[in-house]
C-alpha positions, 0 to 999 in steps of 0.5 A, a space after each residue: 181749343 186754345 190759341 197760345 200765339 199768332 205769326 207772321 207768314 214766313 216767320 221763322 220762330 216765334 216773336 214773343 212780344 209780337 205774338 203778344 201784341 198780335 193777340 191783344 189786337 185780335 181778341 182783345 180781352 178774351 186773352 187769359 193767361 197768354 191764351 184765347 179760348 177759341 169756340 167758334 172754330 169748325 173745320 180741319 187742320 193739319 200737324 206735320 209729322 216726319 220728313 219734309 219730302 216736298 215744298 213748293 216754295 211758297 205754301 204747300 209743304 209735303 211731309 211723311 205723315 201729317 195728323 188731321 185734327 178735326 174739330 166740329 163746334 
C-alpha cells in the first residue's frame, strides 16, 4: 500500500505543497516518486461510495455504501 498525500482535518481538497511537506516530516527519505510505501500497516479502512445520508458534524459520516478494505501485514 501506498501513501500519495496527508491532510489536515476538515481540509477541503488537497494542498499539494502542504501534502508534500507533511510527507517529508513524516517519512523523511522513504518518499519516492510523491509516495510512501507503507508496510507496517494492519487493520481496516473504509471508502465511502454513494450518498451522503448522515453526518454528525464532526467525525462519523454515513454514506449508502462503504467498501472495507482490509489489509493484513
Amino acid at each position: 500500500m501506498f501513501l500519495k498525500n496527508i491532510i489536515e482535518c476538515g481540509e477541503q481538497k488537497i494542498d499539494q505543497t502542504a501534502s508534500e511537506r507533511r510527507m517529508s516530516e513524516i517519512f523523511g527519505d522513504k518518499v519516492q516518486n510523491g509516495k510512501a510505501y507503507i508496510n507496517w500497516f494492519s487493520g481496516e479502512f473504509s471508502l465511502p461510495e454513494g450518498e451522503l445520508l448522515r453526518w454528525d458534524g464532526v467525525f462519523r459520516k454515513t454514506f449508502e455504501n462503504e467498501i472495507l478494505i482490509k489489509v493484513q501485514n
